[in-house]
Backbone as a printed PyTorch tensor [residue, N CA C, xyz], in Angstrom:
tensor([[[120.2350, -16.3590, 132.8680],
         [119.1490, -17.2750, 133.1490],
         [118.9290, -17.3360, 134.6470]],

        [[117.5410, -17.2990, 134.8240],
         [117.3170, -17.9050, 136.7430],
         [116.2060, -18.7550, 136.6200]],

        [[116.3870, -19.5850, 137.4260],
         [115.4270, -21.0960, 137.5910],
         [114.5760, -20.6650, 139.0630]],

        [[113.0360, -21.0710, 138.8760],
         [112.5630, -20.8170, 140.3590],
         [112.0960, -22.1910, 140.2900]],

        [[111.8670, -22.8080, 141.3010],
         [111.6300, -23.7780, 142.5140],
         [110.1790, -24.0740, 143.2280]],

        [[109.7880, -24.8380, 143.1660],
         [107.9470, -25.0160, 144.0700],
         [108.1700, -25.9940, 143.6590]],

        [[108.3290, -26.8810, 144.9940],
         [107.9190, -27.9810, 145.2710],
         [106.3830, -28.8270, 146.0020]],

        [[105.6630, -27.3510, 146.0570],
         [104.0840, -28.0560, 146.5760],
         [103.4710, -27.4440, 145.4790]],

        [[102.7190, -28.4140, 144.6570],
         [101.3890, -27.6390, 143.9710],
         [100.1560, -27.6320, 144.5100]],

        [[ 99.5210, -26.6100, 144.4850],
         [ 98.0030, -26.1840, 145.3460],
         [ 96.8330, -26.7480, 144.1210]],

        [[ 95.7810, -26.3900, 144.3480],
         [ 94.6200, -26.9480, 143.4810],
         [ 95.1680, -26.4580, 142.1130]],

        [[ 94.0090, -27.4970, 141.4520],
         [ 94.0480, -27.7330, 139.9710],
         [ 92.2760, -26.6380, 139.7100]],

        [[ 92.5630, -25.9200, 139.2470],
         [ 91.2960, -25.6120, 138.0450],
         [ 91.2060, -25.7970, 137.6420]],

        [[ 89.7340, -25.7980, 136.8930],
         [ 89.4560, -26.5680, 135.8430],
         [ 88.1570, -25.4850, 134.9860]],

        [[ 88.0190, -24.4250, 134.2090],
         [ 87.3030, -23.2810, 134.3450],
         [ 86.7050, -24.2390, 132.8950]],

        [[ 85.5090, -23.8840, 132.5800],
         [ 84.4820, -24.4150, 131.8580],
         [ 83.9520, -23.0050, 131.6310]],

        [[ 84.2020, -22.7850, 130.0000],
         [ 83.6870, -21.1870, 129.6320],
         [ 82.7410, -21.2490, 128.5630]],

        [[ 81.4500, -21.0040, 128.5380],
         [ 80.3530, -20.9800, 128.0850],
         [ 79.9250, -20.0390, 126.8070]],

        [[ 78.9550, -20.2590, 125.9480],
         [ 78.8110, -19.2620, 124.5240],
         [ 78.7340, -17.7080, 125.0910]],

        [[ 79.9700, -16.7160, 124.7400],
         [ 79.6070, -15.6120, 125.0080],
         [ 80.4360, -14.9700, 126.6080]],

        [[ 81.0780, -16.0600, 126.9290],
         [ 82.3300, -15.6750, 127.6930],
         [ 83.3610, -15.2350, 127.1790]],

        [[ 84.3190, -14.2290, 127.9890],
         [ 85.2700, -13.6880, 127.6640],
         [ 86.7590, -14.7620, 128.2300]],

        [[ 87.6590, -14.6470, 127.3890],
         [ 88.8410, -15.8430, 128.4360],
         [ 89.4050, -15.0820, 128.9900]],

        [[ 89.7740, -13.9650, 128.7540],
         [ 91.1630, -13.3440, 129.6980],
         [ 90.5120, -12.8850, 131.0190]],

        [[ 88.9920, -12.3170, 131.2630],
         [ 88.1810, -11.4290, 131.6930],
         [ 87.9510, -12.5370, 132.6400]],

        [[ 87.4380, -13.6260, 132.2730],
         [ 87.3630, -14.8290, 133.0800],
         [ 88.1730, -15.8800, 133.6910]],

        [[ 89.5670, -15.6130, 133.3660],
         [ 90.6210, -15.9070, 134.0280],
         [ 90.8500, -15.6650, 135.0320]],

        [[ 91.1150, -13.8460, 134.8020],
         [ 91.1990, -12.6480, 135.7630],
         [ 89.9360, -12.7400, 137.2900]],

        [[ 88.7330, -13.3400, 136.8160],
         [ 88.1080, -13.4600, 137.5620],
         [ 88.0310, -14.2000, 138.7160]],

        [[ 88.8060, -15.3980, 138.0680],
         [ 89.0090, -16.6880, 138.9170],
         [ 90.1630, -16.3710, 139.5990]],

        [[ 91.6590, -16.0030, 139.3720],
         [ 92.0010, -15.6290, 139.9790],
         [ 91.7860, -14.5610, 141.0950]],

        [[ 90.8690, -13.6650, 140.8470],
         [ 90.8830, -12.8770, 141.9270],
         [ 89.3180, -13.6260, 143.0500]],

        [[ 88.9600, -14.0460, 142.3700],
         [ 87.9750, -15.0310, 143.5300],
         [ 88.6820, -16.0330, 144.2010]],

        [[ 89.2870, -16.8390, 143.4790],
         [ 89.9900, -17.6990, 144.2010],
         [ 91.2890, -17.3150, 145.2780]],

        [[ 92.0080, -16.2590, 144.6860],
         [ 92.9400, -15.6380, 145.1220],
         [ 94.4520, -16.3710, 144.8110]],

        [[ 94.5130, -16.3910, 143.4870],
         [ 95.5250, -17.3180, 142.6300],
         [ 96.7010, -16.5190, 142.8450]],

        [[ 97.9510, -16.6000, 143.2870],
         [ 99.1350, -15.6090, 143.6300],
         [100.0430, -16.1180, 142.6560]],

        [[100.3170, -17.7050, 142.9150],
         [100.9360, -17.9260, 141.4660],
         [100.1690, -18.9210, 140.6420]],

        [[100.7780, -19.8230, 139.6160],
         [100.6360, -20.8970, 138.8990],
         [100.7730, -20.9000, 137.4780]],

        [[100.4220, -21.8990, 136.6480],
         [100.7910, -21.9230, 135.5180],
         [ 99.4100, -22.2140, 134.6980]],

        [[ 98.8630, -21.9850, 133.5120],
         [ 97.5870, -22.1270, 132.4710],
         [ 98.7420, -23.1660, 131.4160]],

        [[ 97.8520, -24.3410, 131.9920],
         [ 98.8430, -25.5820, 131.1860],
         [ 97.2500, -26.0020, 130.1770]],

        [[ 96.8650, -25.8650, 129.9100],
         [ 95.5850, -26.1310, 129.0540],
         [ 95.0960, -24.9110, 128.6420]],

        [[ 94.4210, -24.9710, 127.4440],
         [ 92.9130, -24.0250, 127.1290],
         [ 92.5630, -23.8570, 125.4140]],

        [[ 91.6290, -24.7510, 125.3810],
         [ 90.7650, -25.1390, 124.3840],
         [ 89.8100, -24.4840, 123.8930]],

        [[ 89.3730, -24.5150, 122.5370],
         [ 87.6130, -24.0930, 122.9280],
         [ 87.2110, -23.4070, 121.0530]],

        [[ 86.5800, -22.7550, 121.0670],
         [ 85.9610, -21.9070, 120.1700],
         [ 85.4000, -20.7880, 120.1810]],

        [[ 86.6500, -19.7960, 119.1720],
         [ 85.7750, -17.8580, 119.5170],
         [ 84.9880, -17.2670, 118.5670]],

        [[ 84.7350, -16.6670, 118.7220],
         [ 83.5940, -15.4500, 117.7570],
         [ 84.3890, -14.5850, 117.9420]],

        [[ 85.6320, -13.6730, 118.7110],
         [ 86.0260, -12.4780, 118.3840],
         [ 86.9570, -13.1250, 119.2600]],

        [[ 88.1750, -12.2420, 118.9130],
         [ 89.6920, -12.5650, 119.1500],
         [ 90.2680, -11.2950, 118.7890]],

        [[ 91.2420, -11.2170, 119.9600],
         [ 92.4990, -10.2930, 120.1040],
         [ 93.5670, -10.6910, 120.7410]],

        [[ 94.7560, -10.3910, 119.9980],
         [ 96.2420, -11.0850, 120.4100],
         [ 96.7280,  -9.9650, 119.4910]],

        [[ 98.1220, -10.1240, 120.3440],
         [ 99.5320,  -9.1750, 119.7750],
         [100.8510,  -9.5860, 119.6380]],

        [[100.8420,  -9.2910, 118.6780],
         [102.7910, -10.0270, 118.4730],
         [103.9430,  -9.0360, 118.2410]],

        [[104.9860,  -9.1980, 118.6840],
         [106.2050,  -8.3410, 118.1940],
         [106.2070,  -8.5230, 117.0190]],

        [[106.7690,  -7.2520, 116.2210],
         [107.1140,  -6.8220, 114.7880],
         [108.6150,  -7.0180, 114.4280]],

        [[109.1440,  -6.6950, 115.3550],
         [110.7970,  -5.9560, 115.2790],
         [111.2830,  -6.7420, 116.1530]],

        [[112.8030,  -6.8740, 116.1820],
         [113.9460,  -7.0400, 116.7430],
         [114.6360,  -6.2290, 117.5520]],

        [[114.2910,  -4.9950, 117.9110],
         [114.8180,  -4.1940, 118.1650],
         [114.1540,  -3.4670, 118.9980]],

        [[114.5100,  -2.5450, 120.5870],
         [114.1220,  -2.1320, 121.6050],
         [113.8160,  -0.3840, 121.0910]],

        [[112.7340,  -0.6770, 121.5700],
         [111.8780,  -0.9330, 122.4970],
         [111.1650,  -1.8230, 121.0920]],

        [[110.2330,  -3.1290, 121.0750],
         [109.3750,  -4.0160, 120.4760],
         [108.5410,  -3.1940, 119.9180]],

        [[108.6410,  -3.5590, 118.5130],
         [106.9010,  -2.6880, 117.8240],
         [105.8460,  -4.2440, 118.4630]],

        [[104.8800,  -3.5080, 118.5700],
         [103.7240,  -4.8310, 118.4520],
         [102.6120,  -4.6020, 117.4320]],

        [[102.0940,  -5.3780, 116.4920],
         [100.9860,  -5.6990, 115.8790],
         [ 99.9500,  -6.1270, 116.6300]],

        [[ 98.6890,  -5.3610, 117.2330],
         [ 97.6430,  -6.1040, 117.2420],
         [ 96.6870,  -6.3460, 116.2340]],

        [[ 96.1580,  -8.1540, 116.1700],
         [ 95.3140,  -8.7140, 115.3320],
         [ 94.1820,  -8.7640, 115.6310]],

        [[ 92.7460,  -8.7480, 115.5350],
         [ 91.7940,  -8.9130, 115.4590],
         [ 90.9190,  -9.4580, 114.7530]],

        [[ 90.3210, -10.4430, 115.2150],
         [ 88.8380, -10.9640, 114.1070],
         [ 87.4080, -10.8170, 115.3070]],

        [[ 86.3440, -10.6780, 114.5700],
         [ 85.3270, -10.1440, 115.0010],
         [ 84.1890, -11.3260, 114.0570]],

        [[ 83.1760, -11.3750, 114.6990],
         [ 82.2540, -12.8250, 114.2980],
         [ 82.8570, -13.8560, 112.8900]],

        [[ 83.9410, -13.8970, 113.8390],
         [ 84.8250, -15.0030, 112.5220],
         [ 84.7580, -16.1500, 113.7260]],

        [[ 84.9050, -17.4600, 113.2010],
         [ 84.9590, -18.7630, 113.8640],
         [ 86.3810, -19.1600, 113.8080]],

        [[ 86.8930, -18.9230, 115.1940],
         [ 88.3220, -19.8670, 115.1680],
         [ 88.2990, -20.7280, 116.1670]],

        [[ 89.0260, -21.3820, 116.0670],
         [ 89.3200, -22.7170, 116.8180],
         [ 90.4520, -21.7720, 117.7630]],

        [[ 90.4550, -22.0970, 119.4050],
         [ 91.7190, -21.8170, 120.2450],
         [ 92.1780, -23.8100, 120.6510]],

        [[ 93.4760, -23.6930, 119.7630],
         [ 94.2010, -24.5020, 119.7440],
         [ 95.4390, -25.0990, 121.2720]],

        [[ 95.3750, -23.8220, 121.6320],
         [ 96.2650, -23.6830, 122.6200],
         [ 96.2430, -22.3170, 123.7300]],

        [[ 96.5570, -22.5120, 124.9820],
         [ 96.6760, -21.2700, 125.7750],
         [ 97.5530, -21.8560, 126.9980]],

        [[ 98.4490, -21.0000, 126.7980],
         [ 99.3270, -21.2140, 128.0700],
         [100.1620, -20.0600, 128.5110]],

        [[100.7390, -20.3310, 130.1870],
         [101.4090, -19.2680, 130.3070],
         [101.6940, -19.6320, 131.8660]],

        [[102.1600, -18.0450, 132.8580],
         [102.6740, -17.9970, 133.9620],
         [101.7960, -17.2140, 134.5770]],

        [[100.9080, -17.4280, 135.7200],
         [100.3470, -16.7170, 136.9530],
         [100.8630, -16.2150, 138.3390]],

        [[102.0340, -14.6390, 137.6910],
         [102.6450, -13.7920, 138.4780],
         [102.2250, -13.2110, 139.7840]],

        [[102.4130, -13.5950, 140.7480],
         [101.9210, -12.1160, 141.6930],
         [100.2070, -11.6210, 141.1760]],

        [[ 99.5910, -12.9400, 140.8270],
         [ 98.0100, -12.2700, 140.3360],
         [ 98.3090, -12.0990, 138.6470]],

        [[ 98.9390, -11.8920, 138.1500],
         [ 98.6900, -11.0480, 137.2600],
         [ 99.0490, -12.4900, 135.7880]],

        [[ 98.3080, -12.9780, 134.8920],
         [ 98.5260, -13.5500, 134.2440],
         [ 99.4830, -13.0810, 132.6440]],

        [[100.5020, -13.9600, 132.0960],
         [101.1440, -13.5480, 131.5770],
         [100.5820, -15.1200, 130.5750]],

        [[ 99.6360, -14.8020, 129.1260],
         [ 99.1590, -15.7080, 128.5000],
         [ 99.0580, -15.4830, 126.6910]],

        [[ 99.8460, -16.7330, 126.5060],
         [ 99.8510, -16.4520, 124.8110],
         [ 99.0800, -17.6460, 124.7110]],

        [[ 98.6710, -17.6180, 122.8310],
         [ 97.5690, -18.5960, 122.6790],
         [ 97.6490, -18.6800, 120.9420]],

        [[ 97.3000, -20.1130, 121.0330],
         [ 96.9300, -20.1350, 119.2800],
         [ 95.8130, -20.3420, 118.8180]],

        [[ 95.5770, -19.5190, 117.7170],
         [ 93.7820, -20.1530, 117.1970],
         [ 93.8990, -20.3530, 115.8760]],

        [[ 93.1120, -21.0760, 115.2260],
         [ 93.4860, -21.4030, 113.4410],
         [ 92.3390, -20.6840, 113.1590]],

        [[ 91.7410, -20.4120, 111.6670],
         [ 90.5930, -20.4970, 110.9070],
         [ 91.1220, -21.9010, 110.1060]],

        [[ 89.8210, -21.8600, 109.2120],
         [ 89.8570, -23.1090, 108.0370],
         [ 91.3730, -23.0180, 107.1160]],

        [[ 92.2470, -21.7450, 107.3030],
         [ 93.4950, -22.0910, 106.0390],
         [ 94.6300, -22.0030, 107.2100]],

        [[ 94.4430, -21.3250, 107.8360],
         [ 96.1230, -20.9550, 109.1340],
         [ 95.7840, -20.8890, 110.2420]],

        [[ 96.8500, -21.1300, 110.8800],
         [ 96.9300, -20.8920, 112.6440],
         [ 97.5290, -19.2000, 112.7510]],

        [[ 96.8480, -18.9750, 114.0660],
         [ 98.1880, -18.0360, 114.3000],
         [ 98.2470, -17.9250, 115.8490]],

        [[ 99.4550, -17.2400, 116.0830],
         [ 99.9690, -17.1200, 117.4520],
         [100.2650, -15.9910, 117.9840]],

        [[100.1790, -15.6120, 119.2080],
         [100.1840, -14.0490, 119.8460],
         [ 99.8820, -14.0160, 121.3610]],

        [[100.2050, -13.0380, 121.8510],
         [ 99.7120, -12.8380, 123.4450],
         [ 98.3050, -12.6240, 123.5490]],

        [[ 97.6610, -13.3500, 124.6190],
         [ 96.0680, -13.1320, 124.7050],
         [ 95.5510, -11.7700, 125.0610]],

        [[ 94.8830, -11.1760, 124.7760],
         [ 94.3550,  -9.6990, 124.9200],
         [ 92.7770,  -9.6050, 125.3050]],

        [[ 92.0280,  -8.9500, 126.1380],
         [ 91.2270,  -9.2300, 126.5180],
         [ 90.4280,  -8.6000, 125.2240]],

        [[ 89.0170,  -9.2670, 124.9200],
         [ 88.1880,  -9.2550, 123.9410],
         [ 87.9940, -10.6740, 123.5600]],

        [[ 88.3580, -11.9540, 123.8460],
         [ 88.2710, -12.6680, 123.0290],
         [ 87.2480, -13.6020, 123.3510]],

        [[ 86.3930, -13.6750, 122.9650],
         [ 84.8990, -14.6530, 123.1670],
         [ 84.2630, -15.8140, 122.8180]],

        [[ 84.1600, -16.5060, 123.4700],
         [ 84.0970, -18.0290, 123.3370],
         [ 82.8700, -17.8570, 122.3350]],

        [[ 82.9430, -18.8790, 121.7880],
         [ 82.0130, -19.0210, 120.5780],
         [ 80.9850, -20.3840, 120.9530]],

        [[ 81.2130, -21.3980, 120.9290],
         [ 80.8840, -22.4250, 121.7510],
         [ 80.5940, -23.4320, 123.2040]],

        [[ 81.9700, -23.1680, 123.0600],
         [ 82.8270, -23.8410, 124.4680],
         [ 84.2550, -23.2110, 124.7450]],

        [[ 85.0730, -23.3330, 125.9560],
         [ 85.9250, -23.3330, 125.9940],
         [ 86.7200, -24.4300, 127.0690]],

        [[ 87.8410, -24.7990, 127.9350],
         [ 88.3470, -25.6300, 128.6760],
         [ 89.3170, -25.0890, 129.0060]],

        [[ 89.5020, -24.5600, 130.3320],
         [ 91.5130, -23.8300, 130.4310],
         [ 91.7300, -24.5890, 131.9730]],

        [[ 92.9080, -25.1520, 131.9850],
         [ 93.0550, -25.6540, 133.1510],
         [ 94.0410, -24.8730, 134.2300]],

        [[ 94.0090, -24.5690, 135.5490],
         [ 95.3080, -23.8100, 136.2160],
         [ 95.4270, -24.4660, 137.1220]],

        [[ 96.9750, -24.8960, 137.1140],
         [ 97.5510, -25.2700, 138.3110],
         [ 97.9140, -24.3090, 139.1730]],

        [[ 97.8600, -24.1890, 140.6050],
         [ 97.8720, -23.3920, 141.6370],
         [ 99.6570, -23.5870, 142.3920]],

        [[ 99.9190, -22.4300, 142.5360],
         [101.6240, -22.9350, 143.2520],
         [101.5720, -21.9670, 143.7110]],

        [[102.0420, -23.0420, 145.5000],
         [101.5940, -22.4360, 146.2720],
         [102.9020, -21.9200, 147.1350]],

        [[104.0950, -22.3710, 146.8590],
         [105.5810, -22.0490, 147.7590],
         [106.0390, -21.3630, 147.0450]],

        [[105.9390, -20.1770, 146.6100],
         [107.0960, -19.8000, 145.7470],
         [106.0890, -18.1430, 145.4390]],

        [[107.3290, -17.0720, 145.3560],
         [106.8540, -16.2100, 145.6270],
         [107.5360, -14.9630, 143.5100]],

        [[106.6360, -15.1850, 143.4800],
         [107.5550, -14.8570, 141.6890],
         [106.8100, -13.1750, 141.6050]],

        [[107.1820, -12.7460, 140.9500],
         [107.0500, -11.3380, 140.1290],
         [107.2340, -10.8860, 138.9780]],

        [[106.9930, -10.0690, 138.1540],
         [107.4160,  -9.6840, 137.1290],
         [107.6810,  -7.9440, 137.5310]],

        [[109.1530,  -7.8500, 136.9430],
         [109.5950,  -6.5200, 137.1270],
         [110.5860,  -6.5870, 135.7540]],

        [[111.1810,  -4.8560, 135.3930],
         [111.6120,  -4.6100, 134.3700],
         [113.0170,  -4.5300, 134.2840]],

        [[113.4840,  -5.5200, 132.9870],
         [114.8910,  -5.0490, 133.6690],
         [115.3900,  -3.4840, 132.5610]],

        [[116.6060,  -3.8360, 132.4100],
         [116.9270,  -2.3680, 132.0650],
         [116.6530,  -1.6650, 130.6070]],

        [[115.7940,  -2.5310, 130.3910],
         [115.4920,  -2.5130, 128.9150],
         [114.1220,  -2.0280, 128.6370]],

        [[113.4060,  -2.4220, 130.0250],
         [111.7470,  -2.2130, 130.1090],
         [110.8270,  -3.3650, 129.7990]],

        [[111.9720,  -4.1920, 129.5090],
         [110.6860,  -6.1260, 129.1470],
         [110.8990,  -6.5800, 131.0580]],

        [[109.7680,  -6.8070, 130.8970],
         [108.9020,  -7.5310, 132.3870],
         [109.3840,  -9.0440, 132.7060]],

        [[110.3890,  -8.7170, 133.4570],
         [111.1330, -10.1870, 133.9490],
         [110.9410, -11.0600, 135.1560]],

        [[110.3980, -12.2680, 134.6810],
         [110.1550, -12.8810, 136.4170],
         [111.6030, -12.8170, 137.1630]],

        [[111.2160, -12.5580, 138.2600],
         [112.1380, -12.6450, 139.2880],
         [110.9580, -12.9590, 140.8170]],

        [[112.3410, -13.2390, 141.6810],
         [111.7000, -14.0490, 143.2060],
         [111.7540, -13.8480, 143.7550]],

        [[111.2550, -13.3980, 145.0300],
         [111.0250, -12.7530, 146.1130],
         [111.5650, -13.5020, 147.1140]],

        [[112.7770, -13.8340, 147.5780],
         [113.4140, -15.0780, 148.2790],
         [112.6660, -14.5080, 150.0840]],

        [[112.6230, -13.0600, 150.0840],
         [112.6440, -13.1300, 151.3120],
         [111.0080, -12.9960, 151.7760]],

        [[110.2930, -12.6760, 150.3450],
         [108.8330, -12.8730, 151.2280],
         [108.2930, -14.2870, 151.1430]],

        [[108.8710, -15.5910, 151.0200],
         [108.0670, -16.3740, 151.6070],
         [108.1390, -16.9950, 153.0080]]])
């Protein structure tokens, strides 16, 4: 286990995603306009028309993954959260239809149907990464000496 540390948080976002927006595409965006290095996606609400997420299959290395897809189906996004690496967002998410939920890593394709709401907190002391350890899964680790 390793614990990282930030004790200043930088701005709050607050992204408002419209009929026919993409979330991951528009995440990606904000971060690179804003110039988001780290933070966390502690919110994200809304309604899609097309959805893509992937889940592990297996137990066993290297991970099979399943990707899911629905296409002009109506789901509800119940949830989205995650870690904003070195730029690079690391985001799982849940969406139901009318009988089940389901859960998976966010994949770009997925399109607001209505509305959406994702909030990001900005952190601004702390210098994180994702690198591989010996296995090939993408592990945060900290950059003690570049801040």
């Amino acid at each position: 286990m390793e614990a990282f540390v930030a004790t200043n948080k930088g701005k709050v976002h607050i992204l408002r995603l419209d009929q026919g927006d993409y979330v991951l595409e528009s995440i990606c965006q904000l971060i690179n306009e804003k110039n988001i290095r780290h933070g966390v996606v502690v919110s994200g609400i809304g309604t899609l028309d097309r959805c893509v997420m992937h889940m592990v299959t297996t137990t066993g290395y290297p991970p099979q993954e399943y990707f899911a897809s629905w296409e002009n189906q109506p789901l509800e996004l119940l949830s989205l959260q995650g870690i904003i690496a070195d730029g690079c967002p690391h985001l799982h998410m849940v969406v139901s239809d009318k009988e089940k939920a389901y859960g998976g890593h966010l994949e770009e394709g997925c399109r607001i149907l209505y509305l959406g709401e994702i909030v990001i907190q900005e952190i601004e002391d702390i210098d994180i990464r994702r690198v591989p350890n010996e296995k090939g899964i993408m592990m945060l680790t900290e950059d003690k000496a570049g801040r």
